[in-house]
N, C-alpha and C positions, 0 to 999 in steps of 0.2 A: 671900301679900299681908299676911298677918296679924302677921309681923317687922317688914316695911315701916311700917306702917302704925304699929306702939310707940313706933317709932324720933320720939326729937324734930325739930321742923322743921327744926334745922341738917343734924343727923345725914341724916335722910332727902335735903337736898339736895347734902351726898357722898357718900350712895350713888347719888343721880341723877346726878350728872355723871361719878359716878367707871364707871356701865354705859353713859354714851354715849362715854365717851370710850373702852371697849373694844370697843364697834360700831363707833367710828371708826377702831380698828386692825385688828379683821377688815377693815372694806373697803377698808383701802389695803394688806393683804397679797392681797385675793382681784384687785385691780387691779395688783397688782405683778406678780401670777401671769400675770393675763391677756394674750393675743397682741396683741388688737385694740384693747390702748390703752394708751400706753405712758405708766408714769410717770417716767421717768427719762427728759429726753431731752437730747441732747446738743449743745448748739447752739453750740459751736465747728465750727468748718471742718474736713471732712476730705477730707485729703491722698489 
């Protein structure tokens, strides 16, 4: 916490948005992965 914390305010609020925005890519690969929820879906008519 002790880097964190040197870092001036700008700085410190790209590194905060820059580690939510790689939690927010973890969970749309661990939901991409997942069976029971699909993110992709396809809502054209199938033949």
């Amino acid at each position: 916490m002790l880097w964190f914390e040197s870092l001036n305010p700008f700085n410190q609020l790209i590194a905060f948005v820059t580690f939510l925005g790689f939690l927010f890519f973890i969970l749309v690969i661990y939901l991409d992965n997942s069976k029971n929820f699909e993110l992709k879906r396809d809502w054209r008519k199938k033949k």
